[in-house]
N, C-alpha and C positions, 0 to 999 in steps of 0.2 A: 514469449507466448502471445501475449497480447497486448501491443504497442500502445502506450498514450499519444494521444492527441490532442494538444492545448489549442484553443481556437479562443482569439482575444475577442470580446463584442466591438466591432469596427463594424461602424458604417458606411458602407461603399457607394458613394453615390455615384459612382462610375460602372459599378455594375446594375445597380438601376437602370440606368439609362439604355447597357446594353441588352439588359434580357424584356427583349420586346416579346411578349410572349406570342405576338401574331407570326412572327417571323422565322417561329418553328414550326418545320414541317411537321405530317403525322408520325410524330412519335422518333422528331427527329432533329438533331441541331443543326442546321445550314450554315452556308458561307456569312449568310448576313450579320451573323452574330460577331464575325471580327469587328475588334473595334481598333485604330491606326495606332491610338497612345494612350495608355495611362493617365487617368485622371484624380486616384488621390490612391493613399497606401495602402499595401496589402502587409499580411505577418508571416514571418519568415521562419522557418523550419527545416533543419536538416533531418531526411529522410534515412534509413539505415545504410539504405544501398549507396548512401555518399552524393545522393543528388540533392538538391536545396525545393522548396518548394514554396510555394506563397500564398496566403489565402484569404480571401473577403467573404466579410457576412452582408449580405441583404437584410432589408425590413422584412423578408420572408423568415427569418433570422436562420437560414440554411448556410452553410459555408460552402463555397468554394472554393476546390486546392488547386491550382499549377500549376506543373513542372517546372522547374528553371533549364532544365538542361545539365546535360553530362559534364557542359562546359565548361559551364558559369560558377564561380563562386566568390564569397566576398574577400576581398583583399586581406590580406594578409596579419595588417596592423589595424583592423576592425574589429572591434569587441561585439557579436553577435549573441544575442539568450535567446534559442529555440521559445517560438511564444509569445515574444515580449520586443523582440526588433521588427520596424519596421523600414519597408522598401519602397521606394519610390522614384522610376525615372518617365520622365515623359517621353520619352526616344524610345520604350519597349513598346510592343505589339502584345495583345489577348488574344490567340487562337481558341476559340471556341470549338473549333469540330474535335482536334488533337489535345484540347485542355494542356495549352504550353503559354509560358509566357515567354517571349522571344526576347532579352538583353542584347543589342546589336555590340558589337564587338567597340571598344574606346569610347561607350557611350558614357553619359555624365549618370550616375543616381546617386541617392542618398541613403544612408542605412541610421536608422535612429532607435538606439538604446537608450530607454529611461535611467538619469541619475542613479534614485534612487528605487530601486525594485522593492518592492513591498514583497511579502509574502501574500501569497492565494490565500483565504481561508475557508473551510466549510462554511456554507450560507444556514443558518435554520431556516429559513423559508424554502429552501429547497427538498429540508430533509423531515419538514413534519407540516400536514395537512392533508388535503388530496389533492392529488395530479396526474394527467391524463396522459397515455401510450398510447401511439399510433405507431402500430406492426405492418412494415409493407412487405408483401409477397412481392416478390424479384421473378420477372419471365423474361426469354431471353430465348431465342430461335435455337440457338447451337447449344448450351448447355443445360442440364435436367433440375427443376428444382424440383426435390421428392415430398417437401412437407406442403399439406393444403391448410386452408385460411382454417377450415375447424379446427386442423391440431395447434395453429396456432394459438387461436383465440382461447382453447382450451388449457393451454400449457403455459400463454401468458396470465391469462386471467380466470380460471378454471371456469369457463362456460358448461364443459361439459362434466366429464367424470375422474378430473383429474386432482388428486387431492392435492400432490402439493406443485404448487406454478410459484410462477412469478409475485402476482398479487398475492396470492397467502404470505409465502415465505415473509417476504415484506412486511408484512402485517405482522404476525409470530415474532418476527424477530425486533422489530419497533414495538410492539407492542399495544398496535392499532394506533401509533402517533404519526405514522406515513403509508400512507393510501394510495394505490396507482389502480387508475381509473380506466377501461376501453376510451378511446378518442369518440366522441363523438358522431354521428354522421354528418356529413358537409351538404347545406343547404343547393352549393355545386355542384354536386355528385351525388348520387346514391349508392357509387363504391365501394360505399364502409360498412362493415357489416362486425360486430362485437369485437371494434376497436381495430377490425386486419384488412388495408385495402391492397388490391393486385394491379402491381402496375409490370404492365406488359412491355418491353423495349421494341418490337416487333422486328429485331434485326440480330445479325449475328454479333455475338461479344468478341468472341476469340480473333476472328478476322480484322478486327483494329489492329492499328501500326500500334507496334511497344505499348501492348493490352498491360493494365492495371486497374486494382480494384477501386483506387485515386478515377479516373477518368469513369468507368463504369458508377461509382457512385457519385458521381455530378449529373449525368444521363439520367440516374433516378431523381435528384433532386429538380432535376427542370421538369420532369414528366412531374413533378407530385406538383410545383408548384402552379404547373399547366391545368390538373385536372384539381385541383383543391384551392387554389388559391392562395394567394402569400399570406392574407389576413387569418387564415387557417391553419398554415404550418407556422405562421409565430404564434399562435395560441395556444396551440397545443405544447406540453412539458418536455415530453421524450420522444424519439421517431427512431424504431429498430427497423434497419433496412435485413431484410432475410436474403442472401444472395443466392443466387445459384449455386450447385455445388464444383468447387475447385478452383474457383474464383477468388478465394484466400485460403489462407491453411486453418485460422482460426477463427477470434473474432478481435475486434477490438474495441473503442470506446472513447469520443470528444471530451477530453477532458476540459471540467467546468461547461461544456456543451448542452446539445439535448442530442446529439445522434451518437448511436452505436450499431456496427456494422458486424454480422456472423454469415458463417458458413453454412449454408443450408442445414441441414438437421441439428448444428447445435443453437439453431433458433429456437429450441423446443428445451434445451436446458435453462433449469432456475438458478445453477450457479453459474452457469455464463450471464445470462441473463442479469441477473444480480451486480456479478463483477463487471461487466461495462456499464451498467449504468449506475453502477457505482463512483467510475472516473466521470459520467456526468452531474454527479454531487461531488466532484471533486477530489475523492479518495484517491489516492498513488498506492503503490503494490506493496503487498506483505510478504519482505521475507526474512531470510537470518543472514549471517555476516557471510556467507559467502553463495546463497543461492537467490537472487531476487524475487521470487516467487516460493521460496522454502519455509511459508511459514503455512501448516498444515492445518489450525485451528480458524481461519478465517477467512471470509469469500474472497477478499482483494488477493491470497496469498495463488496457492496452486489450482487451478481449478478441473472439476470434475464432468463428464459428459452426461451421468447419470446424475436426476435428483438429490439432494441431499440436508442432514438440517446440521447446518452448519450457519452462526449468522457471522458477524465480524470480534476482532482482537479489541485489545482494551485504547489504542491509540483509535482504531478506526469507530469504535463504540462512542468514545468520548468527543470525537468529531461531529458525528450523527446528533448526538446530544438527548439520544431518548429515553436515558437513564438519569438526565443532570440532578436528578432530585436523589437521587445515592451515589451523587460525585463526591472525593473527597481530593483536597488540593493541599498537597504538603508545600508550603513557599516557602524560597530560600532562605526564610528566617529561621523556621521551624527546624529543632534539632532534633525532635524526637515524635513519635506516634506509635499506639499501638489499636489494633482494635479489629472484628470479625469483619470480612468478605463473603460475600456468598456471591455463587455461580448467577447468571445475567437470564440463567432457563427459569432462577427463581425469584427474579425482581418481582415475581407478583408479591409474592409473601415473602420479600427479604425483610420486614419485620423494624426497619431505621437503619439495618448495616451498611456499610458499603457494598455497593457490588466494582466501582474503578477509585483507582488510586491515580495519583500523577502527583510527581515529586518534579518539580524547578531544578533548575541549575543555568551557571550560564555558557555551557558548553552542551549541554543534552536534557530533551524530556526524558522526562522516565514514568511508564504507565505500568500498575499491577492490576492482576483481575485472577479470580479463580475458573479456572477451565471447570466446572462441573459439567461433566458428558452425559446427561441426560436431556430427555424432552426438547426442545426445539434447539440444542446443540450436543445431540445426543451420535452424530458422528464426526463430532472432530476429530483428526487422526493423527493426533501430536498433543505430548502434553495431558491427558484422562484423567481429572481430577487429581489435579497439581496446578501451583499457583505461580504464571505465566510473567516473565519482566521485559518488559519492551522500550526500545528507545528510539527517538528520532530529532529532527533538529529542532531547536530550543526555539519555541512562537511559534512555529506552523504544526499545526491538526493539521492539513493536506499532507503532507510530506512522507515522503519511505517511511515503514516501521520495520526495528529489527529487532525480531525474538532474538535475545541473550541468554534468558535460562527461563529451564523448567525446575521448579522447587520441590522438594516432598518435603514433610514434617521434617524439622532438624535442621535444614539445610538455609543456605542462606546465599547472597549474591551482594558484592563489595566492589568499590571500584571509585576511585577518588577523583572529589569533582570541585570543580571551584565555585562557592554559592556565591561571591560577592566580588564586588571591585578589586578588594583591596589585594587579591592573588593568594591569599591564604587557603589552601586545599583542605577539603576536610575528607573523610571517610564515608563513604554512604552504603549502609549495610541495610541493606534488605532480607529480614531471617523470619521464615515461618514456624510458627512455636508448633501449631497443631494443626490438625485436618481432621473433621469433624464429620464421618461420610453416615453415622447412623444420625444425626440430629433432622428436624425439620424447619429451616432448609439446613440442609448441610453449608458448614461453611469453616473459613480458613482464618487461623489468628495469625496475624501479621504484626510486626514489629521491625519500624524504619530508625534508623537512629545515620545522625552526621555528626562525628568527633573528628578532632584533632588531631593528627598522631603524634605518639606521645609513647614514650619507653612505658611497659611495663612494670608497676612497683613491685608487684609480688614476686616478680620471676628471681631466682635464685640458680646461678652458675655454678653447678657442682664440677672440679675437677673430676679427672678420670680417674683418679688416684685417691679421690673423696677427701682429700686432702681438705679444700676451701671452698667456701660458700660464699658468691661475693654478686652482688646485684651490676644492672646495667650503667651505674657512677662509678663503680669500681674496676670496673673491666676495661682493657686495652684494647683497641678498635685492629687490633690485628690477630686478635679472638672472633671477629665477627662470624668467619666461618669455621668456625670450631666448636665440638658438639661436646656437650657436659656429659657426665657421670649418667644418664637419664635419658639419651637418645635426642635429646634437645638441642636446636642450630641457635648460635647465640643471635644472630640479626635478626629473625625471627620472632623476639621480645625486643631487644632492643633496637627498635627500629631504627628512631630518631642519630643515636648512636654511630649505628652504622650504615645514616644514609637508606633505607630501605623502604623509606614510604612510600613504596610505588606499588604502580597495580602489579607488579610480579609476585608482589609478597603473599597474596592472595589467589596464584593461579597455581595448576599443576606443572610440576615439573617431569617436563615430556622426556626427559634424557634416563628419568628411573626407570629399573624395573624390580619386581620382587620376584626371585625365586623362594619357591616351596617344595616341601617334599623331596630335597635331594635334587633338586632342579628339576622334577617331573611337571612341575607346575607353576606357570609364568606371569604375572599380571603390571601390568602396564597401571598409572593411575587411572586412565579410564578405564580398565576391567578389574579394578580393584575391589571386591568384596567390601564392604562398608567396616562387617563383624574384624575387617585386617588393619584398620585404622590406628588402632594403638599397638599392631605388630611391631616387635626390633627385625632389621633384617639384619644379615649375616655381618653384619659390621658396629650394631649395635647403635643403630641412628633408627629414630622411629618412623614408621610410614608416613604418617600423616605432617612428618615436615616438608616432604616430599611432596606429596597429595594435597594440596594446600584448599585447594577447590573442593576437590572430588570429597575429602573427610571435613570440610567447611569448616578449616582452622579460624575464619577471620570473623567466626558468626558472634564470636564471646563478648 
């Protein structure tokens, strides 16, 4: 839906040199702008469609992308990171008109990956003060842009009578700890007018050789930095280019940047608007294990064309940071916690509760929050007051989150992780005791706990024949899966025993199913009625050994 774009801060002093800004015609790039060779690095990035591209930032701190060609690509036995490798050969050519870098065929370059990659992290200076938007309206001979500078101005910053924009939402959902400002007007221009200025191409788009939204937004970047000045677009925080329409399918957004790029009318959306310039504070997508974007509770996840009050998930919340004062951090020391959450629409009067959790590990974070759907996240559309578990990789706040579960009262979410060097696993059970939807605020008792595994004492192995009663010391491991007097699978206590400390032990088993009623009625463990959990089926094994998730055998 809408592609990240990492753009490193490289200074190019090679494109300095070339963007003379006298030497563009009106409102137009000429030949002079080729420059013969390469003068220091560009950062290298594979594009979808399999072609590579390269890109430099100016002291204008604008980027610009190059193609590399259909042709070109790096050798084979070259370790490449999208973002983070750089290119350099002196023997390539900058075409300016066609925005290509030309690699001559057995030429020499160099490709240079960092040792050590660090992870990216959210900046809080990015994510709480005030900072300024510059909306540019996109014209363009051959194609229609339909939205004018009012709706914009209106829809990013509500100028006129639009209640909820861009700046509100922003506002509401930080909590007035991040402010985005109209841009200025430019002492060069009188252009700008409540943050939206229109830059006209005065030529056709479509009739360029191999048209892309890549070369059409460099054209805007030379025209802004023509008619605005470089000292002017590095000042400013964030620059939404509004395109023509059909010009892209969607929109997208510089990651760690300040530019994000939309298709004409959805420049007029607050969760487009929001989710790219989101990836310009560095946020990556929300979603579940198998949709990248499937995570319905928060702007980074799916996004919407209409308005919405939706802000972000508990990974991208605790990124942002504008809740830190009701952070709470379970560290891999920590075996236990229990204590209320409340919804993030009530951090005004959360009262000292938590509103985010995050639990360490050294294979995965793990972030909790309660979805309260009311007031400014009163249409999320996943999860409605239920308490949300999300994971990502362990040190990076930028990085994917992925919804795992949604919790009601009773239920819980387990999954064995390793908190320490030493490779010892423990159990990490995430169980919500209660949900508490008439209190004010409403909020969620939570209880984390990280044990051992370890055979259970109490359990008791009843023959089928009630014959003997004999605990997991006593039993023969070729009883593992053999079910007592009681509907009871013996591995299932005896874990350790029978090898069974795995996350299986804990999930549904997709191979059951339960008939009812003469077989008139069928349930799988995901359409398992909860009230069927201590059901026997027709063989006298109980549901819920089966159902291990779904009846949240592992919450005890």
């Amino acid at each position: 839906m809408t592609p990240v774009i990492s753009v490193t801060q490289l200074l190019s002093t090679s494109i300095l040199l070339m963007l003379k800004l006298t030497a563009i015609s009106s409102m137009r790039v000429t030949q002079t702008l080729y420059t013969p060779r390469m003068q220091s690095p560009c950062i290298l990035k594979k594009r979808r469609t399999g072609v590579w591209k390269c890109t430099f930032v100016t002291k204008a701190s604008l980027p610009f992308s190059f193609s590399m060609g259909e042709f070109w690509s790096p050798p084979s036995d070259t370790v490449v990171v999208d973002d983070r490798s750089s290119f350099f050969s002196s023997q390539s050519v900058i075409d300016w008109e066609k925005w290509t870098l030309f690699v001559p065929p057995d030429s020499h370059f160099v490709i240079k990956t960092p040792s050590n990659l660090e992870p990216t992290k959210v900046s809080l200076m990015k994510t709480k003060g005030s900072k300024t938007v510059l909306v540019v309206r996109v014209l363009a001979d051959d194609v229609v842009t339909t939205v004018s500078a009012y709706q914009l101005s209106n829809n990013w910053f509500g100028t006129g009578d639009d209640a909820i924009n861009f700046r509100s939402k922003t506002m509401q959902c930080s909590y007035g700890k991040l402010i985005f400002n109209p841009a200025p007007s430019s002492a060069l221009s009188t252009g700008i007018r409540n943050g939206v200025v229109t830059i006209d191409l005065k030529r056709k788009v479509r009739s360029i050789e191999n048209v892309n939204v890549m070369v059409i937004e460099n054209m805007v970047k030379v025209e802004l930095v023509k008619n605005l000045g470089p000292t002017y677009t590095s000042n400013v925080d964030h620059i939404a280019l509004c395109m023509p329409r059909g010009l892209l399918k969607l929109a997208y957004g510089y990651y760690n940047g300040k530019i994000s790029v939309y298709n004409d009318k959805l420049c007029l959306s607050s969760h487009f608007q929001m989710h790219e310039i989101g990836h310009n504070l560095n946020l990556d997508h929300s979603g579940t294990p198998t949709r990248i974007y499937g995570d319905k509770t928060c702007i980074m996840g799916l996004t919407y064309r209409r308005d919405t009050n939706i802000c972000f998930n508990a990974p991208k919340s605790w990124a942002l940071g504008w809740y830190d004062d009701r952070h709470r951090t379970i560290g891999k020391g920590q075996v236990e916690w229990t204590g209320a959450v409340v919804g993030l629409s009530d951090y005004g009067i959360s009262n000292g509760y938590a509103v985010l959790l995050k639990i360490m590990s050294n294979t995965a974070d793990f972030y909790v929050n309660y979805n309260r759907a009311i007031g400014i996240n009163k249409d999320t559309k996943l999860g409605l007051n239920k308490v949300m578990v999300f994971s990502t990789e362990p040190g990076v706040t930028s990085s994917k989150s992925i919804l795992i579960r949604q919790l009601e009262a009773g239920q819980c979410f387990s999954r064995n992780q390793r908190f320490s060097s030493s490779g010892i696993f423990r159990r990490l059970t995430i169980s919500v005791l209660t949900i508490n939807t008439s209190a004010s605020p409403s909020f969620a008792t939570v209880h984390l706990s990280k044990k051992i595994c370890k055979d259970d004492e109490s359990f008791k192995f009843i023959d089928r024949n009630g014959a003997r009663k004999r605990g997991c010391a006593e039993l023969d491991t070729n009883l593992c899966n053999s079910w007592d007097q009681n509907g009871k699978l013996m591995k299932n206590y005896c874990s350790v025993k029978c090898d069974f400390c795995r996350d299986e032990r804990c999930v549904d088993d997709k191979s059951f199913f339960l008939n009812m009623e003469g077989g008139k009625m069928t349930y799988s463990c995901k359409t398992l009625p909860l009230s069927n959990c201590k059901t026997m089926d027709n063989k006298n094994r109980l549901v819920k050994e089966f159902c291990r998730r779904r009846c949240s055998f592992c919450c005890g």
